[in-house]
Backbone as JSON, one array per atom type, in Angstrom:
{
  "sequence": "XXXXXXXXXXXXXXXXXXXXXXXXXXXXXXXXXXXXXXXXXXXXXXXXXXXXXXXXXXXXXXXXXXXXXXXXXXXXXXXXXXXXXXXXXXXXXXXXXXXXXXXXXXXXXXXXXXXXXXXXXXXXXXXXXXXXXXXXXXXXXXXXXXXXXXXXXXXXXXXXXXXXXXXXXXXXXXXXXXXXXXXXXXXXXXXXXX",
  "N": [[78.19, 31.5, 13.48], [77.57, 33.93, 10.69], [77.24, 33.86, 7.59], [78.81, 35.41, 5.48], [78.82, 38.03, 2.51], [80.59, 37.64, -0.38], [81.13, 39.72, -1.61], [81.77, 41.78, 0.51], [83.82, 39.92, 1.63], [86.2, 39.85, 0.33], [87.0, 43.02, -0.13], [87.5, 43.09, 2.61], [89.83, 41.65, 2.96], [91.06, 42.57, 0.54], [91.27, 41.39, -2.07], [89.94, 39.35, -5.07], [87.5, 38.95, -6.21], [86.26, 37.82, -8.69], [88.5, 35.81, -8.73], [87.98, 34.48, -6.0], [86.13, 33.76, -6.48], [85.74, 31.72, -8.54], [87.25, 29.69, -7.35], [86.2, 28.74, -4.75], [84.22, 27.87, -6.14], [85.46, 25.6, -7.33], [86.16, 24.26, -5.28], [83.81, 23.46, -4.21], [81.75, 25.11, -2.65], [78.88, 26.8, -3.03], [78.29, 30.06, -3.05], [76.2, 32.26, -3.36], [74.7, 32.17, -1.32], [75.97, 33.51, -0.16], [79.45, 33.34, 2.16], [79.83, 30.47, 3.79], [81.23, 29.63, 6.9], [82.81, 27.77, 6.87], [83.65, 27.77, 3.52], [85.1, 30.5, 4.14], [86.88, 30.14, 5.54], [88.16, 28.38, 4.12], [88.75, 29.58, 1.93], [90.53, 31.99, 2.79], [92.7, 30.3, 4.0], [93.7, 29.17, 1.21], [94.31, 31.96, 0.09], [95.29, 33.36, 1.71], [98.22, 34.71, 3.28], [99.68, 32.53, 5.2], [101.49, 32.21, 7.25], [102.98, 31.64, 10.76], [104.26, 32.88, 13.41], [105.27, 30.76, 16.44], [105.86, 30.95, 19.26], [107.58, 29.15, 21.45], [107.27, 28.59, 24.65], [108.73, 27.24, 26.66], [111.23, 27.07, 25.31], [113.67, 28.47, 23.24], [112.44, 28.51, 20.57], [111.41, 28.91, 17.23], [108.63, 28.44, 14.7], [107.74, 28.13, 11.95], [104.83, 27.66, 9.51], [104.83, 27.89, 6.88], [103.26, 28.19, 3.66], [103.55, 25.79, 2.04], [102.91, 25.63, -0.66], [103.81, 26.02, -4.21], [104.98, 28.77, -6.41], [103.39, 30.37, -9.39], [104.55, 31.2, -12.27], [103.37, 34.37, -13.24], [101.51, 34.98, -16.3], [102.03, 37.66, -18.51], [100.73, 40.83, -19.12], [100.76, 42.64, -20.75], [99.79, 44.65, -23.64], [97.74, 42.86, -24.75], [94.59, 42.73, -26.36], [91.16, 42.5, -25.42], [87.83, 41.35, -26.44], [85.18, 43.08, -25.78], [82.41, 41.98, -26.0], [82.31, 38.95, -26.14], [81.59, 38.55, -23.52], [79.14, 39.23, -23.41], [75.67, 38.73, -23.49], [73.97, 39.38, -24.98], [72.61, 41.9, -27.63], [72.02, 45.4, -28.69], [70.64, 48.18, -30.07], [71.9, 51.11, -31.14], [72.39, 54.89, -31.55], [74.67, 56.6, -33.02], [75.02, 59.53, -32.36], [73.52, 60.16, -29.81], [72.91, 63.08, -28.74], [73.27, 64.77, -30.69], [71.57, 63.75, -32.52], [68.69, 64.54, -30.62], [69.49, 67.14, -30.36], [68.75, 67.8, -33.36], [66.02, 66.86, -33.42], [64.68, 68.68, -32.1], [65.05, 71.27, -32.46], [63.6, 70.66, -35.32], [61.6, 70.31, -33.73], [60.77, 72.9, -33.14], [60.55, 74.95, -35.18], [58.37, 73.41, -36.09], [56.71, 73.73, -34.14], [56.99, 76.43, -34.27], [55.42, 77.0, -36.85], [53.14, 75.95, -36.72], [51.96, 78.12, -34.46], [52.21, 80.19, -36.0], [50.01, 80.04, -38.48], [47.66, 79.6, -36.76], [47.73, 81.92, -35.96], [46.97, 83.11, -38.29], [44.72, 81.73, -39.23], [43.53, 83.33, -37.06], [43.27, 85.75, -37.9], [42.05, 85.55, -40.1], [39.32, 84.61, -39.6], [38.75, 86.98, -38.19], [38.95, 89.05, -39.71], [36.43, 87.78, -41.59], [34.47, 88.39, -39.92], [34.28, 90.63, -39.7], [33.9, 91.45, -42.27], [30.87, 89.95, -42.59], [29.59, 90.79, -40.8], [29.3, 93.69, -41.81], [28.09, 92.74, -44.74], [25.71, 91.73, -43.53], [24.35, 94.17, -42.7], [24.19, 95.54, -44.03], [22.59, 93.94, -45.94], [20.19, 93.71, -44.4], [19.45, 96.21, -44.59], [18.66, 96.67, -47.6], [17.09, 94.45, -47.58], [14.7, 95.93, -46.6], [14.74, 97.98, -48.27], [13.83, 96.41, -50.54], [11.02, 95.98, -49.53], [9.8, 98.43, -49.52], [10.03, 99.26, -52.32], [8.46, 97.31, -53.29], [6.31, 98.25, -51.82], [5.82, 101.06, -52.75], [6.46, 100.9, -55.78], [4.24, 99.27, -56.23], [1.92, 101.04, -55.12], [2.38, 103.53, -57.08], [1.87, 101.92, -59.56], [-0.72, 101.33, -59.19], [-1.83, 104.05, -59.27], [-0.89, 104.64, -61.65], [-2.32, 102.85, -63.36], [-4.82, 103.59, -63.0], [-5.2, 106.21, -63.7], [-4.3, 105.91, -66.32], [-6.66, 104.43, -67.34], [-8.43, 106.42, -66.7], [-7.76, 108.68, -68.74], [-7.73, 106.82, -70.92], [-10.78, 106.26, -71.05], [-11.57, 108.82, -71.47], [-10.29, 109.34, -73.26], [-11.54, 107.89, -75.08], [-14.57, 108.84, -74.76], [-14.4, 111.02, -76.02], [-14.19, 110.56, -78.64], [-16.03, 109.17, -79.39], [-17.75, 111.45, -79.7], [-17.61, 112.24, -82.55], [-18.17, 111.12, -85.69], [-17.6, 108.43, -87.37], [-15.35, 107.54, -89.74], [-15.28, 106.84, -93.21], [-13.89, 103.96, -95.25], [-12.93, 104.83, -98.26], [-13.89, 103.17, -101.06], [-12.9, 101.23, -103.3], [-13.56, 102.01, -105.89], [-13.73, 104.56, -105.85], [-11.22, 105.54, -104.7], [-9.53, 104.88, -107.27], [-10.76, 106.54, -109.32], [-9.85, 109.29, -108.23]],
  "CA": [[78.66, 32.63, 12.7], [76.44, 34.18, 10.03], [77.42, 34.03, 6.21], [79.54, 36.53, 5.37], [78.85, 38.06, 1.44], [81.73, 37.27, -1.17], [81.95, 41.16, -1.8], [82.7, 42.14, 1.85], [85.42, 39.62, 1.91], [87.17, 40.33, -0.8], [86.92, 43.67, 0.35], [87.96, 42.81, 3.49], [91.16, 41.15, 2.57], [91.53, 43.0, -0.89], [91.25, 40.0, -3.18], [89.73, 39.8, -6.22], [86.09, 38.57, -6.14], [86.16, 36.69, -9.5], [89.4, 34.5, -8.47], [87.91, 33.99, -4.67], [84.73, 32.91, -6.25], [86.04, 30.83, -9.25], [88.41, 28.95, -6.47], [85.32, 28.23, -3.79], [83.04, 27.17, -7.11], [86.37, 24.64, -7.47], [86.13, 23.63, -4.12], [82.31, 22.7, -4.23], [81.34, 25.55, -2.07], [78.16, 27.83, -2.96], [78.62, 31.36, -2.83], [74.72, 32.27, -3.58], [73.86, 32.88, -0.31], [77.05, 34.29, 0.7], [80.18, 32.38, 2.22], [79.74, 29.97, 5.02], [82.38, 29.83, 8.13], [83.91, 26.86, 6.33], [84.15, 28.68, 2.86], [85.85, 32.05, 4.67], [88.34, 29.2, 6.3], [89.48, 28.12, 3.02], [89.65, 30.71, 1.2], [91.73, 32.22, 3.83], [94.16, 29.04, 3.83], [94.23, 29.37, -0.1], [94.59, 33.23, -0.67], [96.1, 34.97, 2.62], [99.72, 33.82, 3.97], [99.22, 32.0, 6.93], [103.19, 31.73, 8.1], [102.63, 32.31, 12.0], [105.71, 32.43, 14.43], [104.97, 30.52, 17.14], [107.22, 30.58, 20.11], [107.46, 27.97, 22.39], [107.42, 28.75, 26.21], [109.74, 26.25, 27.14], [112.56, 26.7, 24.86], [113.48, 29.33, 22.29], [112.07, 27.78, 19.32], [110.49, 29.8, 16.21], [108.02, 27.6, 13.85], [107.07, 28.48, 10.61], [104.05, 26.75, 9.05], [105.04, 27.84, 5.65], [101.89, 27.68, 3.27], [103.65, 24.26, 1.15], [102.45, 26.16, -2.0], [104.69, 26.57, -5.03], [104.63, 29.93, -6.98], [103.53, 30.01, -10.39], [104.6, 32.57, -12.9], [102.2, 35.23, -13.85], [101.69, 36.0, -17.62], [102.07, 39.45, -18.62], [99.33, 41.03, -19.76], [100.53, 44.05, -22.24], [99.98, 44.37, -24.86], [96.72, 42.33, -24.87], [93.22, 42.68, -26.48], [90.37, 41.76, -24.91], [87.02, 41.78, -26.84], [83.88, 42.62, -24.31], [81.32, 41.05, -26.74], [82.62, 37.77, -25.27], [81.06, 38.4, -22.39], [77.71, 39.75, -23.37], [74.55, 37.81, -24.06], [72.76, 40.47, -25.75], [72.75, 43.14, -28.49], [71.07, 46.43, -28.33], [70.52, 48.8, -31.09], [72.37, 52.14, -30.71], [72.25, 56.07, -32.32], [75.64, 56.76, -32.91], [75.03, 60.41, -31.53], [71.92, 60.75, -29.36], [72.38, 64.04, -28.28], [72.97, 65.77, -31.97], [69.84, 63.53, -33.01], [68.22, 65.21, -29.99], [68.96, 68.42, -31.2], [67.67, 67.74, -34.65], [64.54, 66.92, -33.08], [64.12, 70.12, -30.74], [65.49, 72.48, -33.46], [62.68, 70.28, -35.87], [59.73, 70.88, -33.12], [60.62, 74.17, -32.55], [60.13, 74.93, -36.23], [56.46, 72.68, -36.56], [55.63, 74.83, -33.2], [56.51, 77.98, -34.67], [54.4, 76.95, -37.78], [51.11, 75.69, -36.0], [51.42, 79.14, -33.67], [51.91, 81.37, -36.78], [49.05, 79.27, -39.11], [47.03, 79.7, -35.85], [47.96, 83.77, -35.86], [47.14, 83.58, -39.84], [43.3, 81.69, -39.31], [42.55, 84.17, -36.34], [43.38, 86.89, -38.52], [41.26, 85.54, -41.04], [38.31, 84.85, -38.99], [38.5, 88.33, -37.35], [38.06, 89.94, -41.37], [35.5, 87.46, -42.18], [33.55, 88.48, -39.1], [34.01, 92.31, -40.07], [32.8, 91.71, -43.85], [29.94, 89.32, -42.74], [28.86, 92.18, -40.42], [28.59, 94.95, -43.18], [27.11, 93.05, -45.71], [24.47, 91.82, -43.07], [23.82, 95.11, -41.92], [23.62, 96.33, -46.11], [21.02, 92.84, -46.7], [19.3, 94.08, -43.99], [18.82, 97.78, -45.03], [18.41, 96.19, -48.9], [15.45, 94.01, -47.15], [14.16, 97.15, -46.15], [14.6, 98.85, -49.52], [12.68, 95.89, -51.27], [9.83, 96.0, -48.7], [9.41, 99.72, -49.35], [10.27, 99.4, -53.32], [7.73, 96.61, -53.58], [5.24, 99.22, -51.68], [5.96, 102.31, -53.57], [5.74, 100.66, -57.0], [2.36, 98.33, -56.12], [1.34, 102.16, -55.45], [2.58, 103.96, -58.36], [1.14, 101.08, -60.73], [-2.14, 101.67, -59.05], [-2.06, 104.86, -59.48], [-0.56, 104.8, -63.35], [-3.49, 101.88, -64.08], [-6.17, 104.34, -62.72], [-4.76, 107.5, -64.46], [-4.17, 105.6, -67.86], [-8.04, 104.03, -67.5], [-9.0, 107.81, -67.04], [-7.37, 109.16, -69.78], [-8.66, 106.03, -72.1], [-11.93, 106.51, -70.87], [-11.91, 110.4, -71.92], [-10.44, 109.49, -74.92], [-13.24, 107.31, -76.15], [-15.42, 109.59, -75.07], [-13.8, 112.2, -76.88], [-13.74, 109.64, -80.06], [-17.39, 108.94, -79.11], [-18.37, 112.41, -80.05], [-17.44, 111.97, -83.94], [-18.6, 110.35, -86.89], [-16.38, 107.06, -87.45], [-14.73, 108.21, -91.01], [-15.59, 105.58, -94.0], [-12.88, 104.2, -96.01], [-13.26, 105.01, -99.98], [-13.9, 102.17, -102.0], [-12.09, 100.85, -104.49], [-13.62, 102.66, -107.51], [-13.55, 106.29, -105.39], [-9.68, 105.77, -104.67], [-9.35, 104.83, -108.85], [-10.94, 108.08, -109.95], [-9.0, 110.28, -107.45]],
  "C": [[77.83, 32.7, 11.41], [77.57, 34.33, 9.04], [77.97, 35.1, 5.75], [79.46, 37.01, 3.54], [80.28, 37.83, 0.54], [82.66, 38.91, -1.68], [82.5, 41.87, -1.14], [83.54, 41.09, 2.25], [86.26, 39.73, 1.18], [87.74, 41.14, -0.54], [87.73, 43.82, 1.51], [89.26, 42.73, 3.52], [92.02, 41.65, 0.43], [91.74, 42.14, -2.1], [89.97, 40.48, -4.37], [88.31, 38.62, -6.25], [85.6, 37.67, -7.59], [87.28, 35.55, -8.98], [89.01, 33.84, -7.38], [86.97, 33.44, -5.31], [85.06, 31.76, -7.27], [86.92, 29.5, -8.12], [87.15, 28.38, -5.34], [84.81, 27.59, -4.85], [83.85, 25.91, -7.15], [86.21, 23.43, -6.71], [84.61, 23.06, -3.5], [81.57, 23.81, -3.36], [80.24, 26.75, -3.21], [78.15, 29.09, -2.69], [77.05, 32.37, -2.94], [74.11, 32.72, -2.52], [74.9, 33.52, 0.58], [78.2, 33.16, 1.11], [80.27, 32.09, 3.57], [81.13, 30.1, 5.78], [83.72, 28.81, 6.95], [84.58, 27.24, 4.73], [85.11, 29.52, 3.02], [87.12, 31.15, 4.65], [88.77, 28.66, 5.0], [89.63, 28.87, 2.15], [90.6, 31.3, 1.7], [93.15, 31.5, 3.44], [94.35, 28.98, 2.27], [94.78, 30.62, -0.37], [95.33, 34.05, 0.37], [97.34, 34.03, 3.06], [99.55, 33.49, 5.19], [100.16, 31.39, 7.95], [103.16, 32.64, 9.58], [104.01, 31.89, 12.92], [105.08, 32.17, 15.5], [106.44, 30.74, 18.6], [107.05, 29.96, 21.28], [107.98, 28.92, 23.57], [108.61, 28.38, 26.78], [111.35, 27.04, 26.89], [112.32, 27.99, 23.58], [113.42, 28.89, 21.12], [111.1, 28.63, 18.53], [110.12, 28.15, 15.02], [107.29, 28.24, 13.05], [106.15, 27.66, 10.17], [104.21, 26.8, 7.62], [102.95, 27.76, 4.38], [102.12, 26.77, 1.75], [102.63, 24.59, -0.47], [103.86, 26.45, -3.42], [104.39, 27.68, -6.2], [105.03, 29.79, -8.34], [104.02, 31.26, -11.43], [103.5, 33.21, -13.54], [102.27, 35.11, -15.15], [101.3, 37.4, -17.55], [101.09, 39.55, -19.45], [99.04, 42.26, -21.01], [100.5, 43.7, -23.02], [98.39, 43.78, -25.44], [95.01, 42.68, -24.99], [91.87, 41.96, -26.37], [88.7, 42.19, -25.7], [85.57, 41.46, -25.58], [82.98, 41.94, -24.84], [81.47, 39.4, -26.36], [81.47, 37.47, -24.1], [78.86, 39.07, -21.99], [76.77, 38.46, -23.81], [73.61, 38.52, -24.99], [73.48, 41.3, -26.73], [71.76, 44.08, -28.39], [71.24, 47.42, -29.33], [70.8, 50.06, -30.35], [72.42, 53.71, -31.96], [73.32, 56.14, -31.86], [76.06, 58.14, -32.15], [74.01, 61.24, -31.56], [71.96, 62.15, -29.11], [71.98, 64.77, -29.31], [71.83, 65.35, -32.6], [68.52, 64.58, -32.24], [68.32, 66.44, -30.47], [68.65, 68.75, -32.14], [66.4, 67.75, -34.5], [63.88, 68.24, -32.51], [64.31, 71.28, -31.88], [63.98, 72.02, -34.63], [61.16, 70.46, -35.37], [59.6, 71.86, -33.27], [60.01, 75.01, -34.12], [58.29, 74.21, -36.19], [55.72, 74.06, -35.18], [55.67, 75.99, -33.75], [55.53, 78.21, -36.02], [52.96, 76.97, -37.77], [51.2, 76.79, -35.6], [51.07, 80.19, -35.09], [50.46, 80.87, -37.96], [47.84, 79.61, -37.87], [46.63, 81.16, -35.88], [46.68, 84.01, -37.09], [45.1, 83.25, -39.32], [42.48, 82.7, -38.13], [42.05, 85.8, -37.2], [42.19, 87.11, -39.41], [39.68, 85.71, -41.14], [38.04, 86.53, -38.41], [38.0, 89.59, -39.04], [37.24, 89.15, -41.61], [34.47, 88.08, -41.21], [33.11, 89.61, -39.29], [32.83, 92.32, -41.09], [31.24, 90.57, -43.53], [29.2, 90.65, -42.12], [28.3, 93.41, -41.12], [27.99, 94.33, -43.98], [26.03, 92.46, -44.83], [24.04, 93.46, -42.54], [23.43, 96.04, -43.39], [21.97, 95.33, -46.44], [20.26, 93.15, -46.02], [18.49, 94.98, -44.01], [18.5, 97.56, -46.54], [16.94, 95.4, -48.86], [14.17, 94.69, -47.19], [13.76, 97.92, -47.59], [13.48, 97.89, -50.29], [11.87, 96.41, -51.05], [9.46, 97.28, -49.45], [9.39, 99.98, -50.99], [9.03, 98.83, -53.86], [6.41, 97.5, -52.8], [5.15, 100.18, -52.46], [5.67, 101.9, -54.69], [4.73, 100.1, -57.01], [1.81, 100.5, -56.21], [1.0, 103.38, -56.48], [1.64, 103.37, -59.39], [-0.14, 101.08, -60.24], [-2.36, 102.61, -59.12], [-1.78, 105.18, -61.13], [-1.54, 103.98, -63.67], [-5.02, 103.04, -63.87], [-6.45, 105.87, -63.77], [-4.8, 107.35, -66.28], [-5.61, 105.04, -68.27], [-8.93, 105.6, -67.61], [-9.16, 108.63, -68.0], [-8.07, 108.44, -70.75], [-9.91, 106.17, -72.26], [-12.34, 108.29, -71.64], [-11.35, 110.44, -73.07], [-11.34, 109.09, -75.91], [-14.37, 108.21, -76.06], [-15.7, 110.8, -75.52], [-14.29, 111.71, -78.22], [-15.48, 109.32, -80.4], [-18.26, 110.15, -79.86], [-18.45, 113.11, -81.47], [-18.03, 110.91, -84.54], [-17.38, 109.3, -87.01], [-16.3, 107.66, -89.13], [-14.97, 106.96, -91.82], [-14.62, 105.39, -94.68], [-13.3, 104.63, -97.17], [-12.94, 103.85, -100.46], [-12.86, 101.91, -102.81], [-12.29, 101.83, -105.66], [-13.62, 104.17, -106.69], [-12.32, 106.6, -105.94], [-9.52, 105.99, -106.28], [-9.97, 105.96, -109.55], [-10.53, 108.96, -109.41], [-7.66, 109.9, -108.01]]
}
């Protein structure tokens, strides 16, 4: 007969799986790998009533086997506080209430997300006018390029034409100036008798 677990006999016979096993541990039996034939058999003869009427063939005779046990009184149990920390080996660090933390957090992302999306909104925005105004004033520096180029031609031309015009003129004035007597000043003793 194969090993029968301690939880399907209990089960079995409705017993109470700490008292069956504290009572075999008593009795030297192992429970670890389940409960051998000879285990089952005394737990049995300790925990189930085992008063069998026999009746003799012969003769009308009834035999009780009785199970030569004497019954102890229960204690009562109201009333009674039991602390579970007794029975622990551990401690574990606890949030008194995870879920409302949880929704601090989700109500707290939802906020940072709606900040990064709108900050996100705000630098596209920003980029999309810098891209405008870089566009016009390149398209002004470029027609301003243009204006130099053509400013720096036009006046080189002008000033070669005002240097040629003003050498013309000088020239026809000297030789205007050329065609006179150079005027003498008056002395000292002229001026003093005038």
């Amino acid at each position: 007969m194969a090993n029968v677990s301690l939880s399907a006999f209990c089960k079995d016979y409705s017993l109470s799986k700490g008292s069956v096993h504290k009572f075999l541990k008593a009795e030297g039996f192992d429970t670890a790998e389940g409960l051998t034939p000879d285990a089952v058999k005394a737990a049995k003869a300790y925990f189930l009533d085992t008063s069998v009427e026999t009746e003799a063939a012969a003769a009308d005779i009834t035999i009780h086997t009785g199970n030569h046990c004497t019954s102890l009184d229960v204690p009562g149990f109201e009333g009674m506080t039991i602390d579970l920390g007794q029975f622990r080996d551990s401690e574990s660090l606890v949030i008194d209430d995870p879920l409302a933390a949880a929704e601090q957090f989700l109500a707290a992302a939802d906020l940072i997300q709606g900040a990064l999306t709108d900050d996100i909104a705000a630098r596209e925005q920003r980029l999309q006018a810098t891209k405008q105004a870089q566009a016009k004033v390149a398209t002004k520096a470029q027609e301003l390029a243009l204006e130099q180029r053509l400013y720096r031609l036009q006046t080189s031309q002008i000033d070669q034409a005002q240097t040629e015009e003003a050498k013309a003129l000088a020239d026809a004035l000297a030789q205007l100036q050329s065609l006179g007597k150079p005027s003498t000043a008056p002395s000292a003793g002229e001026s003093a008798s005038q």
